[in-house]
C-alpha positions in Angstrom: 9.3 -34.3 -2.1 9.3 -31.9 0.6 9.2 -29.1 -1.6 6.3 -30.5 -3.5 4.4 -31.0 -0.2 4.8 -27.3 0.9 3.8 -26.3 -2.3 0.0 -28.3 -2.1 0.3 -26.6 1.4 0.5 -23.5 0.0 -1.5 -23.6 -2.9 -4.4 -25.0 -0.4 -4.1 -22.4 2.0 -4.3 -19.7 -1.0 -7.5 -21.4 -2.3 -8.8 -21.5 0.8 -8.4 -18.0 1.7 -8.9 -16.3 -1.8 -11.9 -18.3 -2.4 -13.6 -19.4 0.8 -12.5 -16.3 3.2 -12.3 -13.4 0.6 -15.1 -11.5 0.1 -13.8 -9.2 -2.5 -14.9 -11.0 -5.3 -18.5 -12.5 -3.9 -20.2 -9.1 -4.1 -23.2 -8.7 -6.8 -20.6 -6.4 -8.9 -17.7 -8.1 -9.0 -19.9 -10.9 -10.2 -21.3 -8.9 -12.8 -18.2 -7.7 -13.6 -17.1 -11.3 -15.1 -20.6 -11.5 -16.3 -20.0 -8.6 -18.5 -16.4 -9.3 -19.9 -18.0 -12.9 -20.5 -20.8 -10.9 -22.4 -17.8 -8.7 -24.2 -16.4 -12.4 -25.7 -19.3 -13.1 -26.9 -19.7 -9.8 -28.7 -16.3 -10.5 -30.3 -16.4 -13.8 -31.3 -20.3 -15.4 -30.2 -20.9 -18.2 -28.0 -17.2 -19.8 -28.8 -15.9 -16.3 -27.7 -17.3 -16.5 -24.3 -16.8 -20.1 -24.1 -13.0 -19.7 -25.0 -12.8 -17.0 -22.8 -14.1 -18.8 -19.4 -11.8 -21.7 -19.5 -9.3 -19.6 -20.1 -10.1 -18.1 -16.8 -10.8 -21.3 -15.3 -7.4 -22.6 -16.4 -5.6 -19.4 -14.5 -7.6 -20.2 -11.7 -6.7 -24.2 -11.7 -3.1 -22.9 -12.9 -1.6 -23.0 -9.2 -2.9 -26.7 -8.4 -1.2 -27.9 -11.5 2.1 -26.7 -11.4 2.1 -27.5 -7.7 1.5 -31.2 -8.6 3.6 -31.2 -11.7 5.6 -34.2 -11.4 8.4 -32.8 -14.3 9.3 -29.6 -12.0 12.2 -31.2 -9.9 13.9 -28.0 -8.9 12.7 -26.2 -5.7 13.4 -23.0 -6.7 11.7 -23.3 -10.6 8.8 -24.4 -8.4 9.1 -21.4 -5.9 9.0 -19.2 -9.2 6.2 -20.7 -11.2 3.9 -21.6 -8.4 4.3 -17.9 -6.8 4.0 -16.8 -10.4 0.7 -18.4 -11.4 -0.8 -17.5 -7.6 -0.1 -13.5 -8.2 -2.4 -14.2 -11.9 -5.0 -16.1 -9.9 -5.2 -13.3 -7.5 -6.1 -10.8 -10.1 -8.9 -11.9 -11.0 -10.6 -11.1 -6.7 -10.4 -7.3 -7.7 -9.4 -6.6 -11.6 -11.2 -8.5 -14.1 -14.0 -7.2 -15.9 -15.0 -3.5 -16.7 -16.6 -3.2 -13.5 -13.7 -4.4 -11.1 -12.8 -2.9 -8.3 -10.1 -1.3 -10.5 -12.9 0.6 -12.5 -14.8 1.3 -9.4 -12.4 3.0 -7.8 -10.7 4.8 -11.1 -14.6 6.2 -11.7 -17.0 5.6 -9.0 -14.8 6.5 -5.8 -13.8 9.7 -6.6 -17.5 10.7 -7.5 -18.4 9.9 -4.2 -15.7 11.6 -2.6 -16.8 14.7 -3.8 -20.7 14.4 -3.3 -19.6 13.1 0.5 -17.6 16.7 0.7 -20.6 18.9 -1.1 -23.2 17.6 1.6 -20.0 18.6 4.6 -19.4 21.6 6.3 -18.6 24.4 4.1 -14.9 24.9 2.7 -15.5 28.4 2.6 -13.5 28.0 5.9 -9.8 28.5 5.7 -9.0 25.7 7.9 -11.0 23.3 6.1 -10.4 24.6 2.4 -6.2 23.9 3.5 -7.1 20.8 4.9 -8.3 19.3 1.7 -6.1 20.8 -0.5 -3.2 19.4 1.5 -4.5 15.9 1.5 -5.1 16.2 -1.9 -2.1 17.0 -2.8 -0.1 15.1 -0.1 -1.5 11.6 -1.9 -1.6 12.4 -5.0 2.6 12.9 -4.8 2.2 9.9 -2.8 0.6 8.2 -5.2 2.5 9.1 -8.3 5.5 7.8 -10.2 8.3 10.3 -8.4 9.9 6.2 -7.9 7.3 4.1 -10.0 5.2 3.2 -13.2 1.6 2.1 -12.0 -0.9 -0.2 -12.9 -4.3 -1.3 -10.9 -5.7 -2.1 -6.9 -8.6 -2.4 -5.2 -10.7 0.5 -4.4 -10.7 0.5 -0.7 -6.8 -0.1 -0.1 -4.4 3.0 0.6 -1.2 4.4 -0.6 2.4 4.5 0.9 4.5 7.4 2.1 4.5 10.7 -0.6 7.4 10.6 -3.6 7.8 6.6 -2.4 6.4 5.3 -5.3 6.6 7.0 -8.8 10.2 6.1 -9.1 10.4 2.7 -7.5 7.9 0.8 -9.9 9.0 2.2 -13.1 11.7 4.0 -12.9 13.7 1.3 -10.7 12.0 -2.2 -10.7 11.2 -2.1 -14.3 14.1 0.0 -16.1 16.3 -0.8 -13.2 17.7 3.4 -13.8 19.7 3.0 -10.3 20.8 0.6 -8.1 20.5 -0.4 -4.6 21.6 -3.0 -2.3 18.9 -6.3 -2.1 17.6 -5.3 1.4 16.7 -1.9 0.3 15.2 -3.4 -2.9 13.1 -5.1 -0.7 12.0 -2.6 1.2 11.2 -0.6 -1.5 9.5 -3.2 -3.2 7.0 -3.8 0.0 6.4 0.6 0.0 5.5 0.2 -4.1 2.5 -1.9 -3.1 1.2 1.1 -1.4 0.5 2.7 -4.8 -2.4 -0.3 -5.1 -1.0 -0.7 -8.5 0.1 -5.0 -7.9 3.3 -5.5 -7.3 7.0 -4.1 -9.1 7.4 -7.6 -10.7 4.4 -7.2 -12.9 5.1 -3.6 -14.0 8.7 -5.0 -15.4 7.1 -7.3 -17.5 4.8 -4.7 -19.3 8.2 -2.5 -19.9 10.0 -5.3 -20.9 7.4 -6.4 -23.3 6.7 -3.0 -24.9 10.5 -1.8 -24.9 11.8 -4.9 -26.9 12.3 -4.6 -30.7 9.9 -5.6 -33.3 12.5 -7.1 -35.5 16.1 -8.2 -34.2 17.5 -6.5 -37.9 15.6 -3.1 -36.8 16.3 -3.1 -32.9 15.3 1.2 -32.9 11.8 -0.1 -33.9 9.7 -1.1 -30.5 6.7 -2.4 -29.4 5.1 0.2 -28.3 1.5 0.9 -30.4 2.5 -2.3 -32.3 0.3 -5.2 -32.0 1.6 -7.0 -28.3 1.9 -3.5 -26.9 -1.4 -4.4 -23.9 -1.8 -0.3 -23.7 -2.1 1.4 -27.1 -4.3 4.1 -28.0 -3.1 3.9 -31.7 -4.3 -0.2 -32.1 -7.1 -0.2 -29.0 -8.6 3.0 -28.4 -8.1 5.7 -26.0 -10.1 3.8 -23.3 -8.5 0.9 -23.1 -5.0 2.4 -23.5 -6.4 4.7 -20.5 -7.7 2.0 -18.5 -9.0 -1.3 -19.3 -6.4 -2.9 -19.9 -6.0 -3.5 -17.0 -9.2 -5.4 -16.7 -8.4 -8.1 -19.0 -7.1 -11.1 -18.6 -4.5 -11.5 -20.9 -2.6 -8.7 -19.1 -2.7 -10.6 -15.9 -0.2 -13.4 -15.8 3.7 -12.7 -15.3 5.7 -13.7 -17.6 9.3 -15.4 -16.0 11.5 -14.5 -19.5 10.4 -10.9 -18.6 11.7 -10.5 -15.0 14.0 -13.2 -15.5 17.1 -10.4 -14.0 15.1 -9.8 -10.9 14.1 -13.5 -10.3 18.3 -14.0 -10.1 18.7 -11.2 -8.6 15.7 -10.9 -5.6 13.4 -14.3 -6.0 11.6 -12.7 -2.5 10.1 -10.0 -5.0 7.7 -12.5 -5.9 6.5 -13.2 -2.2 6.0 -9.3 -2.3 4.1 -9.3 -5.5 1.5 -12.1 -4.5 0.8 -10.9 -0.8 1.0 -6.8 -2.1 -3.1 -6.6 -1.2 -1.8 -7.6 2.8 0.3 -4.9 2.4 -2.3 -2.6 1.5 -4.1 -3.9 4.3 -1.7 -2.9 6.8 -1.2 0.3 5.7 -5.3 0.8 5.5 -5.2 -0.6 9.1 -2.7 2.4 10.0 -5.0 5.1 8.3 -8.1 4.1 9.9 -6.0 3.7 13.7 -4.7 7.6 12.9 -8.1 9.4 11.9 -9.8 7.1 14.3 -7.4 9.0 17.1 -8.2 12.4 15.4 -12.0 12.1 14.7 -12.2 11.6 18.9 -10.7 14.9 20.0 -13.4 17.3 18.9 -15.9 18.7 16.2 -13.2 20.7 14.3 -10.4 17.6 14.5 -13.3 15.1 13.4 -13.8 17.4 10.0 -10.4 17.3 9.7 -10.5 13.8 9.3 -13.0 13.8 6.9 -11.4 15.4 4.6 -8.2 14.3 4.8 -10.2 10.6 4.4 -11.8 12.0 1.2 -8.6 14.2 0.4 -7.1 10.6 -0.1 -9.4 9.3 -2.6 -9.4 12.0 -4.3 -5.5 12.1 -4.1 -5.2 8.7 -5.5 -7.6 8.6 -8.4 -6.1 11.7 -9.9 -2.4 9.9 -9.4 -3.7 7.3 -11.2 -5.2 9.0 -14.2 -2.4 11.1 -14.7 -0.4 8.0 -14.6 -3.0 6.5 -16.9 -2.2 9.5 -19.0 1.1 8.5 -20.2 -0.4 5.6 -21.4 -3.5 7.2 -23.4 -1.8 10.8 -24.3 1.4 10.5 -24.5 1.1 7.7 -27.4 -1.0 8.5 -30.7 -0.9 8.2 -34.5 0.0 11.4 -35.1 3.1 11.9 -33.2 5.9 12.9 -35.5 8.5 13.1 -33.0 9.2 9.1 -32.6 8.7 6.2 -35.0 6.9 3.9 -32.1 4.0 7.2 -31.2 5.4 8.2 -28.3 5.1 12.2 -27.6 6.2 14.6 -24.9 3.1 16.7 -23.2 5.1 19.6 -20.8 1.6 20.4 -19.3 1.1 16.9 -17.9 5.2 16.7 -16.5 4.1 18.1 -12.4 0.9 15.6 -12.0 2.8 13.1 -13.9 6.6 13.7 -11.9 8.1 13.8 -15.1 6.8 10.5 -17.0 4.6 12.8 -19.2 7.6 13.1 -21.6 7.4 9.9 -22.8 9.1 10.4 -25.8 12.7 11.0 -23.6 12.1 8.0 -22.3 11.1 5.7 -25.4 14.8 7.3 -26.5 16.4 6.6 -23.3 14.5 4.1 -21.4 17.1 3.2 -18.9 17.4 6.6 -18.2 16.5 8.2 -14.2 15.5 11.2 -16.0 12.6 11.8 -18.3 12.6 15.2 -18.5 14.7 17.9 -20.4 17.4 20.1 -18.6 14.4 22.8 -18.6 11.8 20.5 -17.2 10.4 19.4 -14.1 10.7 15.6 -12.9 10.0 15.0 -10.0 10.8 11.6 -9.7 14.4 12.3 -10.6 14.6 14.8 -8.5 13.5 12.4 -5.6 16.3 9.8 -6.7 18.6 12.1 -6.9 17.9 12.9 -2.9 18.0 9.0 -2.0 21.2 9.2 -3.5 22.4 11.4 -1.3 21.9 10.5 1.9 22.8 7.1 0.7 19.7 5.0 0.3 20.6 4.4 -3.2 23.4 4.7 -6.2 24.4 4.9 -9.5 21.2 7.1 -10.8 22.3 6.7 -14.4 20.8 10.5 -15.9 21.3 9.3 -19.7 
């Protein structure tokens, strides 16, 4: 009963503040954004399309109510799990759904404006200034990317985490699970994954889970990947959704418990990270705008500085994320001859990728810290491999 109670607690308190207090999702374009994937239903199947396609949304968004009232859940923990579960879906739908989202607008629109904010700045024909943005850019893009992690979608105005912290934690580790570290550290890592405003590690394992199981249980070397329940395929979707709107839609939002079943055993306080991974972004946003606050007040030249590094930062991010979108939209075709699923290897992508751009390794090997062949360059390995060393983490399993 009091477990039950808590729950309602909760599940008011997120209603409350996702709804009433949030104003990510009351703007005119977020709006239109459900408008149009509303309008995309009814282009696909008529007025029962669209129909169909807002109560579903309407039961995500009433999912958290009823499973916090459901009288047959008598276990506190199975409550913990599906209530946290169905609040992390709800959530999605403040800043991803529809094809103008705050996902789109920053994967598009942001970086545009980045760059028209840096053409109408002082000239970069200074050294100082050229470095400065360079630096940045490349500082957050690394910071960004998969070196520990497998990405996904964020809002546009949120910032990343610490350089080579990500690219191997979301993929590598919390979905393929390709080394091991103690629970406190899996936390911790779990909390500096948010800050490649991609959601949270939980729902990245449940895409790799999904498109790494066999087709058939008699042919377990066939996968899912470019078969029909793959969410990302270029070969049965189209380069732009396999690229990025996927992401959007709301089938792809909810996590499913049989596919992070291991981690719910393992670290049930993953879930608390994936719901509240925006908060996270918050802070770290909070920290960003403190620092070049501090800078932009010590003189003309510090103040440019700033600028750029701010801009340097977008521009950072949404190239980490396409080349991370990449993997999904290249690195998977028809006409790949090297794997019977249409995954390929593409060299020229492995440095803005960190070594996920030789997808093909990895369909082979998925468990596998490294992607890349003795001869290439993986940066993410090469970061595990580190942490391993000075003891953060263990057991980076190479094949």
């Amino acid at each position: 009963m009091a477990a039950r109670s808590v729950a309602l607690a909760v599940t008011l308190w997120w209603y409350y503040r996702t709804l009433v207090l949030s104003r990510s999702w009351q703007t005119p374009l977020a709006l239109a954004s459900g408008l149009a994937e509303l309008g995309l239903a009814a282009l696909g199947g008529g007025v029962g399309g669209a129909i169909r396609e807002a109560r579903a949304v309407a039961a995500d968004l009433a999912r958290p109510w009823a499973v916090a009232a459901d009288p047959t859940i008598t276990s506190g923990r199975q409550l913990y799990e599906r209530l946290l579960l169905s609040l992390s879906c709800a959530t999605s739908y403040t800043y991803a759904y529809g094809p103008l989202s705050g996902v789109v607008q920053f994967a598009l629109f942001a970086p545009c404006e980045a760059l028209a904010a840096i053409g109408r700045g002082p000239s970069l024909l200074d050294p100082f200034r050229a470095a400065t943005l360079l630096c940045a850019w490349l500082l957050f893009h690394l910071g960004e990317q998969r070196p520990l992690a497998r990405a996904s979608a964020p809002p546009p105005h949120r910032s990343p985490s610490p350089p080579l912290a990500i690219s191997a934690l979301l993929h590598r580790y919390f979905s393929h699970r390709s080394f091991d570290a103690p629970r406190l550290v899996s936390l911790a890592l779990g909390v500096c994954a948010c800050g490649a405003s991609q959601r949270g590690p939980l729902w990245h394992h449940r895409f790799c889970d999904e498109r790494d199981a066999p087709t058939d249980a008699s042919h377990p070397d066939k996968r899912r990947s470019d078969a029909d329940r793959d969410p990302h395929s270029p070969v049965a979707d189209g380069w732009l959704h396999a690229h990025l709107l996927w992401m959007t839609q709301r089938r792809n939002f909810a996590t499913r418990p049989e596919y992070v079943s291991d981690w719910l055993r393992a670290a049930p306080e993953l879930l608390f990270v994936d719901l509240c991974f925006m908060d996270v972004l918050g802070l770290i946003e909070g920290g960003w705008t403190a620092l070049l606050g501090a800078v932009e007040g010590r003189s003309y030249r510090w103040a440019t500085a700033a600028m750029l590094l701010k801009h340097g930062r977008t521009l950072g991010r949404a190239t980490a994320w396409h080349a991370t979108f990449a993997v999904n939209s290249l690195c998977h075709h028809a006409s790949a001859v090297e794997s019977t699923c249409g995954s390929r290897n593409i060299s020229l992508l492995s440095l803005a990728s960190c070594g996920d751009s030789y997808h093909d390794n990895h369909h082979r090997r998925s468990g596998a810290a490294r992607h890349a062949p003795p001869e290439g360059l993986d940066l993410a390995f090469a970061a595990m491999c580190a942490a391993q060393r000075i003891g953060l983490i263990h057991k980076v399993r190479e094949k």
